[in-house]
C-alpha positions in Angstrom: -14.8 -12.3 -10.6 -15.3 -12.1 -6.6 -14.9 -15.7 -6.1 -10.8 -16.3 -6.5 -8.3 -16.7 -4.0 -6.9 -13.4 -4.5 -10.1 -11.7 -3.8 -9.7 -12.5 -1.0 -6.1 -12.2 0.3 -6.9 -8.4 -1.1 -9.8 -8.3 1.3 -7.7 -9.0 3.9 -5.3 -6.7 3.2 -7.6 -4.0 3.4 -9.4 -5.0 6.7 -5.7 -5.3 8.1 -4.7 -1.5 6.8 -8.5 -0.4 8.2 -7.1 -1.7 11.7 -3.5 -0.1 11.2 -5.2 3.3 10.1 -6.4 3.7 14.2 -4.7 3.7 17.1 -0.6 3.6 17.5 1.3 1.8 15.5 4.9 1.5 17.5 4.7 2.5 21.9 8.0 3.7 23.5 8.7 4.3 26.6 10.9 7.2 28.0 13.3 7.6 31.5 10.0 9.9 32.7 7.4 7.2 32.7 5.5 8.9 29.7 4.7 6.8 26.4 5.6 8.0 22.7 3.8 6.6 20.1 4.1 6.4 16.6 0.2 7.0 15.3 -1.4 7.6 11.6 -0.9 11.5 12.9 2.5 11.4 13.7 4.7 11.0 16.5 2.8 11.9 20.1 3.2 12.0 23.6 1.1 10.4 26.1 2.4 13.3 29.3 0.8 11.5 32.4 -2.2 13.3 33.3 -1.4 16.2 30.8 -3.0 14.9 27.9 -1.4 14.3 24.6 1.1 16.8 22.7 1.8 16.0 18.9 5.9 15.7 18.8 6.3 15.5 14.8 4.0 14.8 11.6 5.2 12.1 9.8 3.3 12.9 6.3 5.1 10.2 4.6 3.5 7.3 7.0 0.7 8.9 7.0 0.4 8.4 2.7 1.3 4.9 2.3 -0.7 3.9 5.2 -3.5 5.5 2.8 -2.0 4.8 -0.6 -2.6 0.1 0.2 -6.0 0.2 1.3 -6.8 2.3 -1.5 -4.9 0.6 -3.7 -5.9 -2.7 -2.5 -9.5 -1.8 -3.6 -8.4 -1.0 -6.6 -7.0 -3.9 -7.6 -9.9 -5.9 -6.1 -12.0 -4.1 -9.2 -9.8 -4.1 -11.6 -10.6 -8.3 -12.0 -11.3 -8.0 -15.5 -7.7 -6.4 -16.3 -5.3 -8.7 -15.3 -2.0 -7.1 -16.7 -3.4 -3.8 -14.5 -3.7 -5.7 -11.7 -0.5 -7.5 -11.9 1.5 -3.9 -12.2 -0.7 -2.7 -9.3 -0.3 -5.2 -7.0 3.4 -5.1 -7.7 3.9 -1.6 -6.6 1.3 -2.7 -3.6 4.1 -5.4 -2.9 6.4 -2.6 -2.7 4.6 0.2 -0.5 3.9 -2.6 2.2 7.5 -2.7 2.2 8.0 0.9 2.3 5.8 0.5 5.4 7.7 -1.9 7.2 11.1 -0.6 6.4 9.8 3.0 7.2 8.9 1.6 10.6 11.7 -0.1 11.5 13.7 3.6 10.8 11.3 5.7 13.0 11.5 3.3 15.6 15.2 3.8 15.3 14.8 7.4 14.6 12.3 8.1 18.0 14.8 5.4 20.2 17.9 7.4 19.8 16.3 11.4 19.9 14.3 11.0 22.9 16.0 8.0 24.7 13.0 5.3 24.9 12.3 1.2 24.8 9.9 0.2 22.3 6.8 -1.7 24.2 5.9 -4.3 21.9 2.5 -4.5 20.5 0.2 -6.9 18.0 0.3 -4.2 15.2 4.2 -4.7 15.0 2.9 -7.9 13.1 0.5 -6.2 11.1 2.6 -4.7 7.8 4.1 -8.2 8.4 1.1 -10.0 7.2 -0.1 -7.1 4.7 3.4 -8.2 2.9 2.4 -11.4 3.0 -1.2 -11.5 2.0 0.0 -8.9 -0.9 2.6 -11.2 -2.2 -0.5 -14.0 -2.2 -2.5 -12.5 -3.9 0.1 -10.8 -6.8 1.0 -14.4 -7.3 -2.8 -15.4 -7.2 -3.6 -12.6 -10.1 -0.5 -14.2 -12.0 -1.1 -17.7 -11.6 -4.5 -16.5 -13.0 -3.0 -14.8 -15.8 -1.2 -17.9 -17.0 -4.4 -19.9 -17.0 -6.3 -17.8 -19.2 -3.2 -17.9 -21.5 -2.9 -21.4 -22.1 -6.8 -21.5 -23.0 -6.1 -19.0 -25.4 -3.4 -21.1 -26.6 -5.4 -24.5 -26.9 -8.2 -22.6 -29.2 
């Protein structure tokens, strides 16, 4: 069913991986006035004037930043199985927190190799809340889960 609670945190959750999938994700600045950022592609440099020269490929990023939305549409259709849906939004749980602690370690990792400050941005925030709305909606699907079981109990 469409209509619960958790529908819709997982709705937001994909619109909010949609927006992460475009555009950079963490902007650094280096000693030569040129910006790093860490995109969906990898890691690239913004030369001034030069155009853009792709640094690294982070292929890891670049899968869990695929693997929620995905899997947050999954779950969205998966209504009618709720034990699916409470494993699945689990491991969704999890990869948003992959995503956050992956970020925090190549901000880390692009700091100290080529010497920049992070410019902070709006889609910091954004695995933040994909946490968050995950977590709301795992304990929507379970609160769910426990309702249908004690009306299973009182027939």
């Amino acid at each position: 069913m469409f209509l619960r609670i958790q529908s819709l945190y997982l709705s937001l959750t994909i619109l909010l991986s949609l927006l992460f999938l475009n555009g950079s994700y963490l902007n650094f600045i280096d000693k030569s006035e040129s910006v790093i950022k860490v995109t969906f592609a990898g890691i690239i440099r913004d030369t001034n004037g030069r155009g853009f020269e792709l640094i690294e490929k982070l292929i890891p990023l670049s899968v869990i930043i695929v693997l929620i939305p995905a899997l947050s549409l999954v779950i969205f259709l998966l209504f009618k199985y709720r034990k699916i849906q409470l494993w699945l939004a689990l491991s969704e749980i999890v990869l948003c927190a992959g995503l956050i602690v992956m970020g925090f370690l190549y901000s880390c990792y692009v700091s100290a190799k080529y010497v920049t400050d992070i410019i902070f941005g709006i889609k910091m925030i954004i695995p933040v809340l994909m946490l968050i709305f995950a977590i709301l909606a795992y304990r929507g699907i379970k609160k769910d889960d426990h309702l249908i079981k004690s009306y299973d109990r009182l027939r």
